[in-house]
Structures are given as structure tokens and as C-alpha cells.
C-alpha positions as CSV (number, residue, x, y, z in Angstrom):
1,X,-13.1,-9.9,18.2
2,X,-10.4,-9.7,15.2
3,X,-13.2,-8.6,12.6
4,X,-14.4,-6.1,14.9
5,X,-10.9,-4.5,15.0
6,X,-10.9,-4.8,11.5
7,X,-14.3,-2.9,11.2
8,X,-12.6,-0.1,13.5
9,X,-10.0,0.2,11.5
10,X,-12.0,0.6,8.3
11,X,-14.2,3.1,9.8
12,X,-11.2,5.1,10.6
13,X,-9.9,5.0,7.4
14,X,-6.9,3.1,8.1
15,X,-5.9,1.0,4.6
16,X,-6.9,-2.2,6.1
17,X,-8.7,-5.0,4.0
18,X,-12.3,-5.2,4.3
19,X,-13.9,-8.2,7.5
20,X,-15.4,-9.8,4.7
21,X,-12.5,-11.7,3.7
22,X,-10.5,-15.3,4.0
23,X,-8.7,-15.9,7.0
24,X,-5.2,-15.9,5.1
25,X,-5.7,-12.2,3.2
26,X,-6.7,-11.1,6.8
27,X,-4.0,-12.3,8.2
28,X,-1.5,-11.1,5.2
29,X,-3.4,-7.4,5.7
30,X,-2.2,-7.5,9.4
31,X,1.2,-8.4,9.0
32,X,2.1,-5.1,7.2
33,X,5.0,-4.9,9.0
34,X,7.8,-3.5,6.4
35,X,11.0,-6.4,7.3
36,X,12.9,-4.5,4.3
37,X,12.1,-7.2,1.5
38,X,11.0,-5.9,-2.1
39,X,8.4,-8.7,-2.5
40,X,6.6,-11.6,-0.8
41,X,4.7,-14.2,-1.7
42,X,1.1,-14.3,-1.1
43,X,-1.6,-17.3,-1.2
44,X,-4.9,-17.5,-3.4
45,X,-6.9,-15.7,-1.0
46,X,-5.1,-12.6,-1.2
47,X,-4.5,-12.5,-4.4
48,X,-8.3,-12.5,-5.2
49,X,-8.5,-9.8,-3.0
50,X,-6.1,-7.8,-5.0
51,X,-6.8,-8.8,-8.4
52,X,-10.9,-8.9,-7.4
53,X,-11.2,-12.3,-9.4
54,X,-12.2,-15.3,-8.7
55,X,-10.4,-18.1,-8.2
56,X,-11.5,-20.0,-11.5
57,X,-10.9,-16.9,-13.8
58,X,-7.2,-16.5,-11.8
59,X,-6.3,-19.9,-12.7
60,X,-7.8,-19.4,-16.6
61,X,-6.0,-16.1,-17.0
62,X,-2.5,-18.1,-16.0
63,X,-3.4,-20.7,-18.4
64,X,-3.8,-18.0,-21.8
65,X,-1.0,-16.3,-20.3
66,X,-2.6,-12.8,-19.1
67,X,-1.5,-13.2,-15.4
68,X,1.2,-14.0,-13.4
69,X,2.1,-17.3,-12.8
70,X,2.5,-18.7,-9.2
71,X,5.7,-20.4,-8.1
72,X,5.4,-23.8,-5.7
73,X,7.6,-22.6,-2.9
74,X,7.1,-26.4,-1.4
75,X,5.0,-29.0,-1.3
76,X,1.7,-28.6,-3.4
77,X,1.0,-25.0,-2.3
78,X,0.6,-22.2,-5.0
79,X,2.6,-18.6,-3.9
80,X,2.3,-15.4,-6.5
81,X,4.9,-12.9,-6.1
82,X,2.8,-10.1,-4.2
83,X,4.7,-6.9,-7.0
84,X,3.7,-9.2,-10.1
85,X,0.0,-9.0,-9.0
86,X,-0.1,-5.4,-7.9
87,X,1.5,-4.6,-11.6
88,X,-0.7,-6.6,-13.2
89,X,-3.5,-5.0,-11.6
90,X,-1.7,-1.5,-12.4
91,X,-1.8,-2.0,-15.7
92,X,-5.3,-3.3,-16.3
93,X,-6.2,0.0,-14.7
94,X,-3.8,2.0,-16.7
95,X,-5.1,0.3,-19.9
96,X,-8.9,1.6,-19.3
97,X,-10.2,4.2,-20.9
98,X,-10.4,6.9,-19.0
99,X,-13.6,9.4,-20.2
């Protein structure tokens, strides 16, 4: 029922995420609710969504340094700070070459 409201939403161009996605970047693509904060922090799941990597290739990027590291808000959790990966994502676009 959720994914089909999803689908409806796509089809009616509405800037919703696609149904093919994890449970938590669906949920985080709901919730756009504005509560007046500047940034949030956002699991895994929707960061792949955002960046369109991988999990493996996230992690290896914050290893040489080329991504933004997560914080541990508590417990053993991972959290990225949802601005740092929309930059980063600006300026791998703004860094193509454009023809």
C-alpha cells in the first residue's frame, strides 16, 4: 500500500524517492516535513540513495578521505550529516566536464 502511494506520487511528479528503495530512505523521503533545522542526520540507506554508491565504495571513499565522514550519534549506529552529503554530491557534479 505505502509503495503504491509512492508510485502515485512519482507518476505525478512530486520529488519523492523512487519504491525501489530501503525501508529507512523511504521513510526519511516521507518525513519531509521542514521542523526549521539546517541539517539532519541520515542512515546508510539514504545516503546511498543520494550519493548513488554503494555501500562498500561509501565506506572506501571515507577511508582515502574523499567523503564525509559519519558521526556515532549512540550506540554502534553510523549517521552522516544529510548537507555534507548533498555538497559532496554538488561538487562531484560541478567538477564534471560539461561538453
Amino acid at each position: 500500500m505505502i509503495q503504491e502511494a509512492v508510485r502515485r506520487a512519482n507518476s505525478e511528479g512530486s520529488n519523492q524517492v523512487p519504491a525501489k528503495i530501503s525501508r529507512a530512505a523511504n521513510r526519511i523521503a516521507k518525513r519531509e516535513v521542514d521542523y526549521g533545522f539546517e541539517d539532519r542526520l541520515i542512515p546508510i540507506d539514504a545516503v546511498m540513495q543520494i550519493a548513488g554508491l554503494g555501500r562498500t565504495t561509501i565506506y572506501k571513499k571515507v577511508r582515502e578521505g574523499t567523503f564525509p565522514k559519519p558521526g556515532k550519534p549512540g550506540g554502534c549506529s553510523s549517521r552522516w550529516s544529510e548537507a555534507e552529503v548533498r555538497g559532496w554530491k554538488d561538487n562531484v557534479l560541478a567538477e564534471r566536464e560539461v561538453p
